[in-house]
N, CA, C and O atoms as a GROMACS GRO file, in nm:
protein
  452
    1UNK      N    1   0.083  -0.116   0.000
    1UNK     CA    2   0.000   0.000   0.000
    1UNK      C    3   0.088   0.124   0.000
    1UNK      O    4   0.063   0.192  -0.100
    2UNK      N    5   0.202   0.189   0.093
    2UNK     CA    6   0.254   0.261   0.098
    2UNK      C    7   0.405   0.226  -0.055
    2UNK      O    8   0.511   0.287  -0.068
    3UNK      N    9   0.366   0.146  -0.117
    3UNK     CA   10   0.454   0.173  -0.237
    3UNK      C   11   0.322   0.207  -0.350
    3UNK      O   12   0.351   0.258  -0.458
    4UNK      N   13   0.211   0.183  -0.322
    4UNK     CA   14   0.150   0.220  -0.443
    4UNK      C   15   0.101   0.376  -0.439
    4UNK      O   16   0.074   0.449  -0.534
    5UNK      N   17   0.099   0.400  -0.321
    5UNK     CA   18   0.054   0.574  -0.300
    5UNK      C   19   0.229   0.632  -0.315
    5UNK      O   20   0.254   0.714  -0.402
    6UNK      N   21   0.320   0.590  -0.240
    6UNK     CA   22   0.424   0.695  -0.305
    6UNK      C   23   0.484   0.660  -0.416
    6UNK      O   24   0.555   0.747  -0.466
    7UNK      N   25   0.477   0.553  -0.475
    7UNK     CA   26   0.512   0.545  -0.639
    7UNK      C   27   0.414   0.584  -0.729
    7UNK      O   28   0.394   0.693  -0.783
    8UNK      N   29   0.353   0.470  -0.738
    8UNK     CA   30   0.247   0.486  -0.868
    8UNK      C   31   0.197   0.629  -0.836
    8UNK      O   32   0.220   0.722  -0.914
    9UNK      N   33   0.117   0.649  -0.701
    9UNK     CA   34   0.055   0.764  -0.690
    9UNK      C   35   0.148   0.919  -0.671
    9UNK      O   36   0.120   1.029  -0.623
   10UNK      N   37   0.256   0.867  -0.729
   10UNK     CA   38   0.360   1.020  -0.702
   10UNK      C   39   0.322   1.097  -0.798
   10UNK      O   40   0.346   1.216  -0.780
   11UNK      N   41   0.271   1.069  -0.896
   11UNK     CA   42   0.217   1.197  -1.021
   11UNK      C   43   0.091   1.242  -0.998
   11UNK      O   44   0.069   1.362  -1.014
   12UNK      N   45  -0.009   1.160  -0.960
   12UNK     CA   46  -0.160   1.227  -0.910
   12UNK      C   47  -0.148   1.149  -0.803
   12UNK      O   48  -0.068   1.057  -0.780
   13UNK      N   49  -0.273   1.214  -0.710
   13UNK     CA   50  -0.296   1.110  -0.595
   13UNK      C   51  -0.390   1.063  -0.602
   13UNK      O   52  -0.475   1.113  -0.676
   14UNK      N   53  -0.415   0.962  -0.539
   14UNK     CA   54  -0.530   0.864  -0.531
   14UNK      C   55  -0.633   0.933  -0.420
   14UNK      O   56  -0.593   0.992  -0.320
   15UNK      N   57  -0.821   0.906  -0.469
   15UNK     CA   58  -0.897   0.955  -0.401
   15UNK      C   59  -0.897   0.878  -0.303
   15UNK      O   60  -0.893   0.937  -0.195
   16UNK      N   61  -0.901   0.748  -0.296
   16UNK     CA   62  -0.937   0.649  -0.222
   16UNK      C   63  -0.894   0.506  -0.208
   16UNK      O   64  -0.925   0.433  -0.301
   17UNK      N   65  -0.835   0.459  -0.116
   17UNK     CA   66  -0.782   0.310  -0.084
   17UNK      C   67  -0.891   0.211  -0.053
   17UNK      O   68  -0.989   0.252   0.010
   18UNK      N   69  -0.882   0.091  -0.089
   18UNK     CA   70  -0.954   0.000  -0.056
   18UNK      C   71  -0.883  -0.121  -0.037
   18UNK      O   72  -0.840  -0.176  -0.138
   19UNK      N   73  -0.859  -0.184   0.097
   19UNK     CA   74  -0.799  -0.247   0.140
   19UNK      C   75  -0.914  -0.375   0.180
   19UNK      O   76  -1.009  -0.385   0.258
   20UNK      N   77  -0.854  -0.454   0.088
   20UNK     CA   78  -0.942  -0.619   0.126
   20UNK      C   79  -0.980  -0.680  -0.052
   20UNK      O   80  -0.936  -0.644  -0.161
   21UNK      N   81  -1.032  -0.734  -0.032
   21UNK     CA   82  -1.139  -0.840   0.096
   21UNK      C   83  -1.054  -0.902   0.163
   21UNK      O   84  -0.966  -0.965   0.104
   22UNK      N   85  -1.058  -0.897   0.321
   22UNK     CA   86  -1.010  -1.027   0.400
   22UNK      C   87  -1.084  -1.121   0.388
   22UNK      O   88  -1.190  -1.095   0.332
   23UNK      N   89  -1.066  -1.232   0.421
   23UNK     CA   90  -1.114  -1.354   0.450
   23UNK      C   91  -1.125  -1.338   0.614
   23UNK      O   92  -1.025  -1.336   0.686
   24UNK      N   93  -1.254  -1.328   0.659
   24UNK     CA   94  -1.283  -1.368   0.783
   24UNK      C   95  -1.304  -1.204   0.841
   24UNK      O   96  -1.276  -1.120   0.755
   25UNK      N   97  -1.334  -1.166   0.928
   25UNK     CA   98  -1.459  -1.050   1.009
   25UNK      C   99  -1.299  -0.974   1.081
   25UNK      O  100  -1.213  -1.043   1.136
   26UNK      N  101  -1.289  -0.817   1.063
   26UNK     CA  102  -1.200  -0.794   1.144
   26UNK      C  103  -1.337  -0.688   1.227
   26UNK      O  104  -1.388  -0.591   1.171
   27UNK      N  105  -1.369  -0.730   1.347
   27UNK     CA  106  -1.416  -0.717   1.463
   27UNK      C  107  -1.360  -0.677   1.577
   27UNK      O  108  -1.260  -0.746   1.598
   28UNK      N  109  -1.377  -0.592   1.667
   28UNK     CA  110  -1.354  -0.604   1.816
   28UNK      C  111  -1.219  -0.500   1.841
   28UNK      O  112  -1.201  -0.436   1.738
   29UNK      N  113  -1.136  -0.470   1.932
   29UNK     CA  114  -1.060  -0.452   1.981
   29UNK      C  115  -0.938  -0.455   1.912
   29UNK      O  116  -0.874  -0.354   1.884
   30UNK      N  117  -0.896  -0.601   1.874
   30UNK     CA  118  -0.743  -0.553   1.780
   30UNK      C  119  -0.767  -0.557   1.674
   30UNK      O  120  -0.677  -0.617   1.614
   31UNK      N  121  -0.880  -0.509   1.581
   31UNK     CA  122  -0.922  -0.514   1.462
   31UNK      C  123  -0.780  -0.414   1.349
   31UNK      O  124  -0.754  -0.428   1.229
   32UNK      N  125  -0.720  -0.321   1.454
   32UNK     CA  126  -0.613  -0.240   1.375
   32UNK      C  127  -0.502  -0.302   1.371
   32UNK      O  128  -0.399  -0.248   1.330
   33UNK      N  129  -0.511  -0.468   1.427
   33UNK     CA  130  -0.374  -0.487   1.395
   33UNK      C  131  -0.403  -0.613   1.290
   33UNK      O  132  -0.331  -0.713   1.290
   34UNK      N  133  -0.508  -0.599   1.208
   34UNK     CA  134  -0.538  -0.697   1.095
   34UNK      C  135  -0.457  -0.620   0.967
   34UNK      O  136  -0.464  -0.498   0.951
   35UNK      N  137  -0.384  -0.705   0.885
   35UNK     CA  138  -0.331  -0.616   0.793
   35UNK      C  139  -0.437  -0.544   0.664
   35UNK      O  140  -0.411  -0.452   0.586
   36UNK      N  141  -0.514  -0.595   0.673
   36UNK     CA  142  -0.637  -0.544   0.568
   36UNK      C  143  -0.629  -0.368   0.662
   36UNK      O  144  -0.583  -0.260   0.624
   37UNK      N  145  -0.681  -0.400   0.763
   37UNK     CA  146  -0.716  -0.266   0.822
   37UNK      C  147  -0.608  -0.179   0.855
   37UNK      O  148  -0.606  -0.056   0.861
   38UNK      N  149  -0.496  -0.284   0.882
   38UNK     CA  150  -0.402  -0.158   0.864
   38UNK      C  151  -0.301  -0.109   0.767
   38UNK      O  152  -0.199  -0.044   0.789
   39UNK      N  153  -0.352  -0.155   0.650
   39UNK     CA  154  -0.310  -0.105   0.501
   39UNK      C  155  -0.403   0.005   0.502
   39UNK      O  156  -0.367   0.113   0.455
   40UNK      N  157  -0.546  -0.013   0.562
   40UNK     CA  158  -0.600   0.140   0.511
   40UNK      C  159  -0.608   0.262   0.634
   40UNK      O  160  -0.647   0.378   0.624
   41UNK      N  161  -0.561   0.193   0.741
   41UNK     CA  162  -0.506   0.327   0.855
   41UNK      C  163  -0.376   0.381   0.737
   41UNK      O  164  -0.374   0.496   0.694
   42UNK      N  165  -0.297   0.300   0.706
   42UNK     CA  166  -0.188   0.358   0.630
   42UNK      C  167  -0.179   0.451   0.524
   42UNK      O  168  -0.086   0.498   0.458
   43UNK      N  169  -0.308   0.462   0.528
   43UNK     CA  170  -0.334   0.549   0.404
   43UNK      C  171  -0.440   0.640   0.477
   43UNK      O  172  -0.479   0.726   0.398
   44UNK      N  173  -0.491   0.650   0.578
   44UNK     CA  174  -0.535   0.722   0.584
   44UNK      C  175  -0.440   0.814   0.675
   44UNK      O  176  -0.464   0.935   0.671
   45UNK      N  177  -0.331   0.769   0.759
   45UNK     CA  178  -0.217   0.831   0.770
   45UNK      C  179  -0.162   0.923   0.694
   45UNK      O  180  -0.110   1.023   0.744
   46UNK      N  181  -0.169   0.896   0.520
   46UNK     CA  182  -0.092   0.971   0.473
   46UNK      C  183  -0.177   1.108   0.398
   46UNK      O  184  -0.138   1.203   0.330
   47UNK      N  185  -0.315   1.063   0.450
   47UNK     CA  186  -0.449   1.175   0.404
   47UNK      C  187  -0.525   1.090   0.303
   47UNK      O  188  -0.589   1.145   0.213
   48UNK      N  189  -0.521   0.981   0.314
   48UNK     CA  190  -0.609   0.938   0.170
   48UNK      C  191  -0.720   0.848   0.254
   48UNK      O  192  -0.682   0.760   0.331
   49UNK      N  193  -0.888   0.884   0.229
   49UNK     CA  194  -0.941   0.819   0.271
   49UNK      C  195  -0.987   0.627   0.212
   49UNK      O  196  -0.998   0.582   0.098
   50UNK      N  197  -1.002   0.557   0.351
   50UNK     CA  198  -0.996   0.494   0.321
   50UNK      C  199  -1.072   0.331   0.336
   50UNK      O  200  -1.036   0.298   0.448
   51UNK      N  201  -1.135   0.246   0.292
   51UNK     CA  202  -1.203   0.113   0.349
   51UNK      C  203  -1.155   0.045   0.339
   51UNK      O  204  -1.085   0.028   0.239
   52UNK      N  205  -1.168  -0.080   0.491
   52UNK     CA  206  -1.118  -0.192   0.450
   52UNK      C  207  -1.220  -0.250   0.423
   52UNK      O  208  -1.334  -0.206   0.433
   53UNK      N  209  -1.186  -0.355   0.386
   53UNK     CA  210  -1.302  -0.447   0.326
   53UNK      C  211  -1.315  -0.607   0.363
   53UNK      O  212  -1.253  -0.686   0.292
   54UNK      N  213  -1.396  -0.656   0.477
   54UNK     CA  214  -1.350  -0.820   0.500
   54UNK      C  215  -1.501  -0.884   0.505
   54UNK      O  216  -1.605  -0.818   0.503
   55UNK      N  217  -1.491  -1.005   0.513
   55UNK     CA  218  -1.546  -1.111   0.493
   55UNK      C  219  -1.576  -1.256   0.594
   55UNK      O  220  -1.500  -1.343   0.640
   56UNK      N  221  -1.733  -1.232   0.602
   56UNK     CA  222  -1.703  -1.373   0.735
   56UNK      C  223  -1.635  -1.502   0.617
   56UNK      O  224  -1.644  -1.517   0.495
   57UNK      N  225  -1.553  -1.592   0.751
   57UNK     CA  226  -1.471  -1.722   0.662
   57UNK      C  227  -1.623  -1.798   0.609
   57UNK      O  228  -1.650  -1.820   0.491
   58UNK      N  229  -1.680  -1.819   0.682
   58UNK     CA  230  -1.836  -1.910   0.635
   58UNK      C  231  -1.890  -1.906   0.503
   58UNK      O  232  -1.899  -1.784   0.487
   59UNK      N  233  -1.939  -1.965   0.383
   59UNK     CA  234  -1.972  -1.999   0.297
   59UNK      C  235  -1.936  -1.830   0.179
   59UNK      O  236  -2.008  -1.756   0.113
   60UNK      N  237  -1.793  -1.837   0.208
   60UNK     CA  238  -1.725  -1.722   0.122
   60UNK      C  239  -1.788  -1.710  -0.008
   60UNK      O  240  -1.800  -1.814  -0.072
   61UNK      N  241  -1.841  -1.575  -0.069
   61UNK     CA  242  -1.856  -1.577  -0.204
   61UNK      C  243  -1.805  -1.382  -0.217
   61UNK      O  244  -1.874  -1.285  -0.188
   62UNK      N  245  -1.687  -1.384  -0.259
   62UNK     CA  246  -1.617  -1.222  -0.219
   62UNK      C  247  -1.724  -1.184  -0.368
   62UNK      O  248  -1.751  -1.064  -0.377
   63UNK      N  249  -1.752  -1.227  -0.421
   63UNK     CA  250  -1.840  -1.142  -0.526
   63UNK      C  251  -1.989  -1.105  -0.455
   63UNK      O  252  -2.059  -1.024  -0.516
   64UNK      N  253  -2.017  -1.136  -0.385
   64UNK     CA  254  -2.136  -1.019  -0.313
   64UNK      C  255  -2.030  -0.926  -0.223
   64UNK      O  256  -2.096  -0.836  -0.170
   65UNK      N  257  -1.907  -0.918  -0.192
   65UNK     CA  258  -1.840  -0.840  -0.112
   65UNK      C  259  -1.789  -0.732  -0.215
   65UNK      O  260  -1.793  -0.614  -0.183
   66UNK      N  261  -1.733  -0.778  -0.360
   66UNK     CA  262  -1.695  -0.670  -0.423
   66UNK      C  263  -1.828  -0.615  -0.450
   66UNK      O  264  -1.832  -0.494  -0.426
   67UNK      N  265  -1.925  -0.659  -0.487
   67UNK     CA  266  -2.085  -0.547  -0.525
   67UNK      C  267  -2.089  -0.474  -0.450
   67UNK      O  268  -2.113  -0.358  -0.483
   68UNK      N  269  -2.067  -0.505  -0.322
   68UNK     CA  270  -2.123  -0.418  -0.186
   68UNK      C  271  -2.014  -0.311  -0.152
   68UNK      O  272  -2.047  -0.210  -0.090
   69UNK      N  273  -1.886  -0.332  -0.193
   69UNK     CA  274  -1.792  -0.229  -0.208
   69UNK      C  275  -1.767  -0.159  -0.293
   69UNK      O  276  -1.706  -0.059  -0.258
   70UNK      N  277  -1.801  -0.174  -0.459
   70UNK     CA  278  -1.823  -0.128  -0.538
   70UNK      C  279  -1.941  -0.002  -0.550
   70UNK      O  280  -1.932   0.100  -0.619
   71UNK      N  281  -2.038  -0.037  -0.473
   71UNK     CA  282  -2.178   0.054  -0.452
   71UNK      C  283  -2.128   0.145  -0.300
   71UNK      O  284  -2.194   0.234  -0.247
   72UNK      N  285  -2.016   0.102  -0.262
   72UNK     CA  286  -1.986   0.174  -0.122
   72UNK      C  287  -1.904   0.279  -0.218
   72UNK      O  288  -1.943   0.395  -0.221
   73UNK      N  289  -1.802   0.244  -0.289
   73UNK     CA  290  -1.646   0.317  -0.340
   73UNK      C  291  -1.818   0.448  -0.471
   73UNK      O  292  -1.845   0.568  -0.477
   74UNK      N  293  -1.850   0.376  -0.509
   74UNK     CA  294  -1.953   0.494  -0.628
   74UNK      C  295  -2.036   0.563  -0.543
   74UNK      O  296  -2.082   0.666  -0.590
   75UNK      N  297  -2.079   0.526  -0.389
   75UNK     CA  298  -2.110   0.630  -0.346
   75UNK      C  299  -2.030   0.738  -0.295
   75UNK      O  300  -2.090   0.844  -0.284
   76UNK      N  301  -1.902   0.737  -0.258
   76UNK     CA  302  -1.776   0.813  -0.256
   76UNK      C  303  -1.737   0.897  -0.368
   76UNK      O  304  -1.681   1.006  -0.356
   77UNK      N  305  -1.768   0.842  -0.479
   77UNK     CA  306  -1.753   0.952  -0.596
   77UNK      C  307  -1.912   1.062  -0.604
   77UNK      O  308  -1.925   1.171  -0.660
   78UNK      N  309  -1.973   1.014  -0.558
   78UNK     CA  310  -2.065   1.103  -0.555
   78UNK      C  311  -2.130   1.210  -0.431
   78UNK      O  312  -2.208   1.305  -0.424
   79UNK      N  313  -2.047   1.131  -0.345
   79UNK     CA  314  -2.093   1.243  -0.196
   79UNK      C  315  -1.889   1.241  -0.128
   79UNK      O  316  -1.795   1.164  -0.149
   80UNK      N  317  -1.901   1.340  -0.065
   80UNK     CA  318  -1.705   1.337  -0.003
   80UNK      C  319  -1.731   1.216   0.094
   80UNK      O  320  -1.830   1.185   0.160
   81UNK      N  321  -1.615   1.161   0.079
   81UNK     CA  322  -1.602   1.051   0.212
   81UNK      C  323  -1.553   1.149   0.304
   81UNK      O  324  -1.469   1.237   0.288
   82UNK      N  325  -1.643   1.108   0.432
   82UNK     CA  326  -1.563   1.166   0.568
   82UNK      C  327  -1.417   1.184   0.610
   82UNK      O  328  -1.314   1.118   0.594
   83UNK      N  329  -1.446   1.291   0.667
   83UNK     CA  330  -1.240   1.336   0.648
   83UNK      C  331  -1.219   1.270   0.726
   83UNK      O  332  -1.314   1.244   0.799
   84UNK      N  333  -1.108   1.216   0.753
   84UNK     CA  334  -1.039   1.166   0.872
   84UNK      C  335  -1.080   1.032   0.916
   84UNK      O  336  -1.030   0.986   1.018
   85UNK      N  337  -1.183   0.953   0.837
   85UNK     CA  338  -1.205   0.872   0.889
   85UNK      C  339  -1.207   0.723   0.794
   85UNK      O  340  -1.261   0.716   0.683
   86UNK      N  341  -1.142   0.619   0.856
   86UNK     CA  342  -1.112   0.499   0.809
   86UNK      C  343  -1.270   0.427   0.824
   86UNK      O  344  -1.320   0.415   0.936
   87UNK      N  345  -1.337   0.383   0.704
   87UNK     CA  346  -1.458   0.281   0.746
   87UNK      C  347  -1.380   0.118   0.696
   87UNK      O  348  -1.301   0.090   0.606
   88UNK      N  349  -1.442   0.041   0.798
   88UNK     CA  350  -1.450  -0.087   0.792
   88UNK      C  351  -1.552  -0.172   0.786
   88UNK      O  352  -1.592  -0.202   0.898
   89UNK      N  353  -1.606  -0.221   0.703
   89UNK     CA  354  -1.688  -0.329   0.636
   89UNK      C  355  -1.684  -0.471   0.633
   89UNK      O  356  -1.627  -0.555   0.562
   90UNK      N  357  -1.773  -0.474   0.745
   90UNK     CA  358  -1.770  -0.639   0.714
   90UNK      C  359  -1.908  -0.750   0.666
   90UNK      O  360  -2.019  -0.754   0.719
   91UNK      N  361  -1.867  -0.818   0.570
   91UNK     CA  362  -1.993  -0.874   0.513
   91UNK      C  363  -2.028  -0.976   0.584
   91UNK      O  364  -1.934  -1.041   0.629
   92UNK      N  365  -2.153  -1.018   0.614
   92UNK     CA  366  -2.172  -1.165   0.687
   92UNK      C  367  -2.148  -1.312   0.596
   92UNK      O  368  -2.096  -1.299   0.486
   93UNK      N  369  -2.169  -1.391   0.623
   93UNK     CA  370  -2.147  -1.488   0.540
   93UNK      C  371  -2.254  -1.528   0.398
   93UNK      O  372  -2.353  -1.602   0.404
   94UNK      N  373  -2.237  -1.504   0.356
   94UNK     CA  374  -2.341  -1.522   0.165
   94UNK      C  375  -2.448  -1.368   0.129
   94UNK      O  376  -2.539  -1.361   0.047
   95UNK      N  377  -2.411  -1.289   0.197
   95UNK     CA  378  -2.500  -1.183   0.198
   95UNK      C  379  -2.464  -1.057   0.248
   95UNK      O  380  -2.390  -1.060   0.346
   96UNK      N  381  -2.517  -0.880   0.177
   96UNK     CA  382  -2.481  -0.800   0.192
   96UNK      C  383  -2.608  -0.710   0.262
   96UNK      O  384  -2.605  -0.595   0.307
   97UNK      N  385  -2.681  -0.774   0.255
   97UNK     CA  386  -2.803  -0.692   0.370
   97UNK      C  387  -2.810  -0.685   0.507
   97UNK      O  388  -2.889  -0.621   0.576
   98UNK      N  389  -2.678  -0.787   0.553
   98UNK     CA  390  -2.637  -0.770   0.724
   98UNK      C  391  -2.538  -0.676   0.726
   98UNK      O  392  -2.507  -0.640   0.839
   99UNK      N  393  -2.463  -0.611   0.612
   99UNK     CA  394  -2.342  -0.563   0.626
   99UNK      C  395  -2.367  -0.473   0.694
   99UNK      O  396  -2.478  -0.422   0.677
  100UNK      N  397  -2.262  -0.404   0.817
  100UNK     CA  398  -2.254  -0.286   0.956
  100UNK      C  399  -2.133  -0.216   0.893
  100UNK      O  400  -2.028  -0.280   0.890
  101UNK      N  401  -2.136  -0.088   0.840
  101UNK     CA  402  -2.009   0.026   0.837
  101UNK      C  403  -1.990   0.089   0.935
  101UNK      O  404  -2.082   0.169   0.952
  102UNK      N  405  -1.894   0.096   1.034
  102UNK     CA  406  -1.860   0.180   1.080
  102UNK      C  407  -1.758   0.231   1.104
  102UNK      O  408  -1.675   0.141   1.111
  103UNK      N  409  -1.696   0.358   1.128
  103UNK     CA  410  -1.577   0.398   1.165
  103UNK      C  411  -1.513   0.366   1.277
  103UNK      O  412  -1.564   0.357   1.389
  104UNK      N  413  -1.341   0.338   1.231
  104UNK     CA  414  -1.245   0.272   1.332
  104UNK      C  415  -1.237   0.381   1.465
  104UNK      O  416  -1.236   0.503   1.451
  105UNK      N  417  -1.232   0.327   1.567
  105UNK     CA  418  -1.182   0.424   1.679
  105UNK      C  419  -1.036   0.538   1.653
  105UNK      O  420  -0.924   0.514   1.609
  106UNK      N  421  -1.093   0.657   1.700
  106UNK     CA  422  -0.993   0.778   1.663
  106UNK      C  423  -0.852   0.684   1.750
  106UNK      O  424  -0.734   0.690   1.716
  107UNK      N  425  -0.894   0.623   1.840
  107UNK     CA  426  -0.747   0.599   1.952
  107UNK      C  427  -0.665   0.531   1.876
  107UNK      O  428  -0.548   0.549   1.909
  108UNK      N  429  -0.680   0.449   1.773
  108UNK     CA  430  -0.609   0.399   1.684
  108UNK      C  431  -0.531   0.475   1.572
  108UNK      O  432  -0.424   0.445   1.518
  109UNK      N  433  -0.602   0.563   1.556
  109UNK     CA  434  -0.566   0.640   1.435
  109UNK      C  435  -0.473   0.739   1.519
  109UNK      O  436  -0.387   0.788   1.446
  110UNK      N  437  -0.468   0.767   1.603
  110UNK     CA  438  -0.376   0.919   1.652
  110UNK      C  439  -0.209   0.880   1.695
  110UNK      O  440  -0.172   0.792   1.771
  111UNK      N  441  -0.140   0.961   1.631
  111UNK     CA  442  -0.023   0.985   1.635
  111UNK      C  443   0.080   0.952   1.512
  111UNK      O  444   0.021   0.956   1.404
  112UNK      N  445   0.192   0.927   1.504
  112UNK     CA  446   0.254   0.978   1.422
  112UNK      C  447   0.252   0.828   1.289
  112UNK      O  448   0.199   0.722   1.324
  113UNK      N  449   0.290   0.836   1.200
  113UNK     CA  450   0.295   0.729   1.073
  113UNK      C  451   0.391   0.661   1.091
  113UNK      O  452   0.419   0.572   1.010
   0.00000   0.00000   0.00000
């Protein structure tokens, strides 16, 4: 992640990171030390907003996970994503009508890169 925003992205910058699909729910407490989620603290470190994107392990099908992120990332082109803030997404297992967005705790996000 941090070679594709300071390389590739050294001539324009990127609006938005999307980090995932994991395999399996990053939930709870050390959810920032999942690397899905913290590829997109890493970017949102460097100002670029950002989602992760994971997946319960149970009857995996990441193609209802990319639809549901796909309709998340086009609503971002059409309204500003919240400044400062990392969302994390997690799909339930075979379905996107349980999916819960919410933003990572600031205590994670504060201090230096």
């Amino acid at each position: 992640m941090s070679f594709g925003l300071g390389v590739i992205g050294s001539d324009e910058l990127f609006d938005l990171v999307v980090s995932g699909i994991n395999r399996g729910a990053n939930v709870g407490n050390v959810s920032h030390l999942s690397g899905t989620v913290g590829a997109a603290m890493r970017a949102q470190y460097l100002g670029v907003p950002s989602i992760a994107a994971s997946q319960a392990s149970e009857d995996l099908d990441t193609l209802v996970s990319a639809r549901f992120i796909a309709r998340l990332v086009d609503r971002y082109r059409r309204e500003v994503p919240p400044e400062g803030t990392l969302v994390s997404v997690n799909v339930p297992a075979g379905e996107s009508r349980g999916v819960r967005i919410r933003p990572m705790g600031e205590s994670y996000l504060a201090g230096n890169p």
